[in-house]
ZAFIDREN-463176 format. One record per residue (C-alpha): x, y negated, z; chain. Coordinates in steps of 0.001 Angstrom, whole numbers, plus 500000, padded with zeros to 6 digits. Example, Ala and Ser with C-alpha at 12.3 -4.5 7.8 and 13.67 -1.06 7.14 Angstrom:
BEGIN
NODE      xx      yy      zz  kette
NODE  512300  504500  507800      A
NODE  513670  501060  507140      A
This chain:
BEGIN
NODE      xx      yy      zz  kette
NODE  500000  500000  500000      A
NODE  503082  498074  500255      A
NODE  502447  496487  496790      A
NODE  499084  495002  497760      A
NODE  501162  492399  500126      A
NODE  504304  491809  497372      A
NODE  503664  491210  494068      A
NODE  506582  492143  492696      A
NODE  506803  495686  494200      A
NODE  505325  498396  491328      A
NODE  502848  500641  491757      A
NODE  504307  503409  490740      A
NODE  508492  504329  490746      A
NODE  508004  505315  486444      A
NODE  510332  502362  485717      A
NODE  513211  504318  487976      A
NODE  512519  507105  486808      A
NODE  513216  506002  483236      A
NODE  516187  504415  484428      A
NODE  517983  507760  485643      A
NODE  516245  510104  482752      A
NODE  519525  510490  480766      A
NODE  521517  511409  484250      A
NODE  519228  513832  485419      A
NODE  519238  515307  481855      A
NODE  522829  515243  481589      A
NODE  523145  517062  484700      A
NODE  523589  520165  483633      A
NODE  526927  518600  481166      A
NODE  528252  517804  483953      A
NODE  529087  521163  485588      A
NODE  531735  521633  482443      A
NODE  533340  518089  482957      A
NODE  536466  519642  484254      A
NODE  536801  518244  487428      A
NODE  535904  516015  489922      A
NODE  537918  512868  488711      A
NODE  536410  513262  485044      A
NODE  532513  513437  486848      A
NODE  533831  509702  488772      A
NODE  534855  508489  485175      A
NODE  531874  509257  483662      A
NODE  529634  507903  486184      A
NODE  531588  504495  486234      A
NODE  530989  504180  481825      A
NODE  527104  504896  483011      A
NODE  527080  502380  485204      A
NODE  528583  499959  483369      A
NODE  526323  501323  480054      A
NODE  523424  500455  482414      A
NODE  524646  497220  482834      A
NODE  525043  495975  479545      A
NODE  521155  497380  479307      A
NODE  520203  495502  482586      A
NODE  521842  492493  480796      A
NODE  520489  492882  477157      A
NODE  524087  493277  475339      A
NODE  524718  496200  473090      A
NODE  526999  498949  474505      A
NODE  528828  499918  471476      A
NODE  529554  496315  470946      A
NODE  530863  495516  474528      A
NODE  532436  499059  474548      A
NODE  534420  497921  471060      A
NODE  535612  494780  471804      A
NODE  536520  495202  475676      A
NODE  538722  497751  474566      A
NODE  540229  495409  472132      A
NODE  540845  493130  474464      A
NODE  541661  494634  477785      A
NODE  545776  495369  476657      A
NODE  546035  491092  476358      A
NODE  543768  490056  479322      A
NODE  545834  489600  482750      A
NODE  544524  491575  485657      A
NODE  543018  488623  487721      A
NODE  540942  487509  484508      A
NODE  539219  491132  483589      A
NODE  536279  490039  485707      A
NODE  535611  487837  482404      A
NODE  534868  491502  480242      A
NODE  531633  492863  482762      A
NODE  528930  492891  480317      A
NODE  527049  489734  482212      A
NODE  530410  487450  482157      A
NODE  531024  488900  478331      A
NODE  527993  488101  476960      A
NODE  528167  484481  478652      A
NODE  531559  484032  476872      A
NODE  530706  485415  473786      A
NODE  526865  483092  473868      A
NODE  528680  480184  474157      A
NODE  531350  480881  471702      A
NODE  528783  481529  469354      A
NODE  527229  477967  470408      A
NODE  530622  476304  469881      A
NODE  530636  478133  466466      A
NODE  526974  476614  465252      A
C-alpha cells in the first residue's frame, strides 16, 4: 500500500525485473566463465552497460571510443569516460561543432 502515500513508488516491481532479465538469463553462462575474477569483470561491463542505458548513450559507441581513448587519458581524469560525464563531453562538443 506503500504507493498509495508516494507517488513515485510503482505498483508493481516489472520495471526491475526487466532491468535484471539479461543477468538472470545469463546465469547459467556464467558457471563456464572460468573463474571467479572473470565473473567480477563481467559484472563491472554490466554495470557500466546499464549505465550508459540508465543515461540514454549507446553502449557500442561508449564501449568504442573509451577504449580509444583510455591509453592517452591520465589516471586522475578517467572519471571524464563514465557514460554520464562522456555523453556531457561529447553533447557539448557536438554544440561547439553546430
Amino acid at each position: 500500500m506503500r504507493f498509495t502515500e508516494n507517488g513515485t513508488v510503482e505498483i508493481d516491481n516489472y520495471l526491475a525485473e526487466n532491468r535484471i532479465r539479461p543477468i538472470v538469463l545469463g546465469r547459467k553462462n556464467y558457471l563456464s566463465a572460468g573463474s571467479h575474477a572473470a565473473v567480477k569483470r563481467g559484472g563491472r561491463i554490466y554495470s557500466l552497460f546499464s549505465i550508459c542505458i540508465l543515461h540514454k548513450v549507446n553502449p557500442t559507441e561508449w564501449l568504442v571510443d573509451v577504449l580509444k581513448r583510455t591509453g592517452k587519458t591520465p589516471n586522475p581524469e578517467l572519471c571524464r569516460l563514465l557514460p554520464r560525464n562522456w555523453k556531457a563531453e561529447r553533447e557539448a562538443t557536438l554544440a561547439e561543432a553546430a
